[in-house]
C-alpha positions in Angstrom: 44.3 13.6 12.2 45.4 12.3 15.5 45.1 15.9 17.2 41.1 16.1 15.8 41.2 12.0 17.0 42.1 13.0 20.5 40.3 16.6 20.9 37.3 14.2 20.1 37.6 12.2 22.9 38.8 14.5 25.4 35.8 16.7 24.8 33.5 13.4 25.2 35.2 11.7 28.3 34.7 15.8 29.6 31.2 16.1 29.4 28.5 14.6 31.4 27.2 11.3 31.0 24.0 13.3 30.4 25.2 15.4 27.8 26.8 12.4 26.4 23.5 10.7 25.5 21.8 14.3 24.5 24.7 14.0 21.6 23.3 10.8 20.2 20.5 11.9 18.9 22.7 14.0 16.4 23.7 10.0 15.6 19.7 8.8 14.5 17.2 10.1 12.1 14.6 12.4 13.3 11.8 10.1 12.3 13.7 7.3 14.2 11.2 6.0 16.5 11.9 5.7 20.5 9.4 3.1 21.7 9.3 3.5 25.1 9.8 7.2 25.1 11.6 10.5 24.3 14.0 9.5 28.0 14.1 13.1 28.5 15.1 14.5 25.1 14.0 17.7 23.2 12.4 16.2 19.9 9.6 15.1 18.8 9.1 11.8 16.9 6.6 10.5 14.3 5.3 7.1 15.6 3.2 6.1 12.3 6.4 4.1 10.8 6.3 2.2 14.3 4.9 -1.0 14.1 4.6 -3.6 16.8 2.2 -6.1 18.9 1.8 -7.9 21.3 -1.0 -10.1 22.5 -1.8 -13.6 25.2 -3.8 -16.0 25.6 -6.7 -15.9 28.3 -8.4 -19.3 28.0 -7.1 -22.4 27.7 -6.8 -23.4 23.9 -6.9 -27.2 22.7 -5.7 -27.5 18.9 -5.2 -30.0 16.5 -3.0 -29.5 12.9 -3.5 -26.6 11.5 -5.7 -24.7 13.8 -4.1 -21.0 13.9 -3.8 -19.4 17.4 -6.1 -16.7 18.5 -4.3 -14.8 20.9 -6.9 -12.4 22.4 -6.0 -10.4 25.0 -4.0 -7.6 23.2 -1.6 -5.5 25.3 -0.2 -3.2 22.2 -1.3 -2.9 18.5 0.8 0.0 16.9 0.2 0.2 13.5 -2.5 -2.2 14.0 -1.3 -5.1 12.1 -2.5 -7.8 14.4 -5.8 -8.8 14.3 -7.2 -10.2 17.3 -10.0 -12.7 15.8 -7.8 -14.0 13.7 -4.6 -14.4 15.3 -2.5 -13.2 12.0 0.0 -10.2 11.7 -0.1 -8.5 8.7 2.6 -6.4 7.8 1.5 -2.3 7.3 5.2 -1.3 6.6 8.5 -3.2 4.9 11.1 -4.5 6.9 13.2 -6.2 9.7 10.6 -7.4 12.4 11.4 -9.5 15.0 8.9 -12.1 16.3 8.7 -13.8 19.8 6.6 -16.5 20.9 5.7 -18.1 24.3 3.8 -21.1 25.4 2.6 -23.1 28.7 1.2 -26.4 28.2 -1.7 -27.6 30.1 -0.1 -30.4 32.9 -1.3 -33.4 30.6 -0.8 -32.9 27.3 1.9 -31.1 25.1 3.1 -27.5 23.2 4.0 -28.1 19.8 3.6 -24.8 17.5 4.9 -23.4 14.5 5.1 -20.1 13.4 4.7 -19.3 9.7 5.1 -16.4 6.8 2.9 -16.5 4.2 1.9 -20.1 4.7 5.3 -21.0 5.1 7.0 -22.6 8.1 9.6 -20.7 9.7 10.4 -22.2 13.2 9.0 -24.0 15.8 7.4 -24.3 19.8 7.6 -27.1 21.6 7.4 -28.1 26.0 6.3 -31.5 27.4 7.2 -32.6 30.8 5.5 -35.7 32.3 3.9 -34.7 34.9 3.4 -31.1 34.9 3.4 -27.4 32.8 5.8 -26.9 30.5 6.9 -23.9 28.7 8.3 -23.5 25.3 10.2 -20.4 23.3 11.2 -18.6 20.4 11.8 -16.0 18.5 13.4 -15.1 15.1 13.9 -11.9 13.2 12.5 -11.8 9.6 12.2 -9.6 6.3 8.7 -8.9 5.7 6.6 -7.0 2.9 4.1 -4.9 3.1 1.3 -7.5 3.6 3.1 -10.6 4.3 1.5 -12.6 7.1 2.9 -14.1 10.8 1.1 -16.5 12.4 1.4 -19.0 15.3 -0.4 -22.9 14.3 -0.6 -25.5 16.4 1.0 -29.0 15.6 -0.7 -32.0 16.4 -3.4 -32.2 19.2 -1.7 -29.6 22.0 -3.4 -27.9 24.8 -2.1 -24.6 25.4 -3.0 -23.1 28.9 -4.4 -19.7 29.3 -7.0 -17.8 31.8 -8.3 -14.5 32.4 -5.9 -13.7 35.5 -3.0 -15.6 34.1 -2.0 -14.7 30.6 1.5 -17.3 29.8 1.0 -17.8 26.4 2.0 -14.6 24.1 2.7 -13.8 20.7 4.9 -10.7 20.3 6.5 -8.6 17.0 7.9 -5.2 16.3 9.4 -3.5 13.9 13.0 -3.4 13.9 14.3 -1.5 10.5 12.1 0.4 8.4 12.9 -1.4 4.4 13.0 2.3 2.7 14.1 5.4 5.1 13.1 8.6 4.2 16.1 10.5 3.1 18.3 12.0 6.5 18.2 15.5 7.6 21.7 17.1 5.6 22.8 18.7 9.2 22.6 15.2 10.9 25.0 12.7 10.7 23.8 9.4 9.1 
């Protein structure tokens, strides 16, 4: 077992660093999902699974409880689960998504937001500085079903700040972890 232990890692501190990251894919799913690219590899994968969104804020928005945010500028919409006149994600596919959200308060009033699932609250936004922008942050990872609904509501009377050339407010999720995976390719590991 040592010997087989030791051939291992000889034969991976020996190859290249390239060849050393052809070998992971051998380590993921085909139909695991590379956002930002294949980075030079030989396969081709599905992006229908693929879910995420992202999407600012290009006018200034004043709120008062329970006013949902309309982000409206939308930068990326794969699987198209955000909806840009209504501000609410709904989940296409189960699973682990993970959420972000940024604010800049206007330089006399406050940021207080909450994000919610499925009318209920999750966590919170909030900036105030006395004289000036503020800006607030968050992000949490959740369990969602097929769907359930995100959304960003402002708390209280807030002023978020937002225009055409200067987008600082976002709202932001992606899909981290598919709930069911198809089964694996037998000749792959995992």
């Amino acid at each position: 077992m040592m010997f087989l232990l030791l051939l291992s890692l000889t034969s991976f501190v020996a190859s290249t660093p390239v060849e050393q990251v052809r070998g992971i894919d051998n380590y993921f799913p085909t139909y695991f999902v590379r956002a930002a690219g294949n980075h030079g590899h030989n396969h081709v994968t599905p992006t229908d699974k693929f879910v995420g969104f992202s999407a600012g804020l290009t006018s200034m928005v004043n709120t008062n409880d329970t006013d949902l945010i309309v982000y409206d500028r939308v930068f990326l919409n794969m699987g198209n689960g955000y909806n840009s006149n209504t501000g609410v994600f709904t989940c296409p596919n189960a699973g682990t998504y993970a959420f972000l959200v940024h604010g800049v308060s206007t330089a006399t009033s406050q940021l207080n937001l909450d994000l919610y699932r499925n009318n209920n609250y999750t966590v919170s936004v909030f900036a105030h500085a006395r004289n000036g922008y503020a800006s607030g942050h968050q992000s949490i990872v959740l369990q969602l079903d097929e769907q359930d609904m995100v959304f960003v509501q402002g708390r209280g009377v807030n002023s978020l700040y937002g225009a055409n050339h200067e987008v600082y407010s976002t709202f932001s999720g992606y899909l981290v972890v598919p709930a069911a995976l198809p089964p694996s390719n037998p000749g792959l590991i995992g």
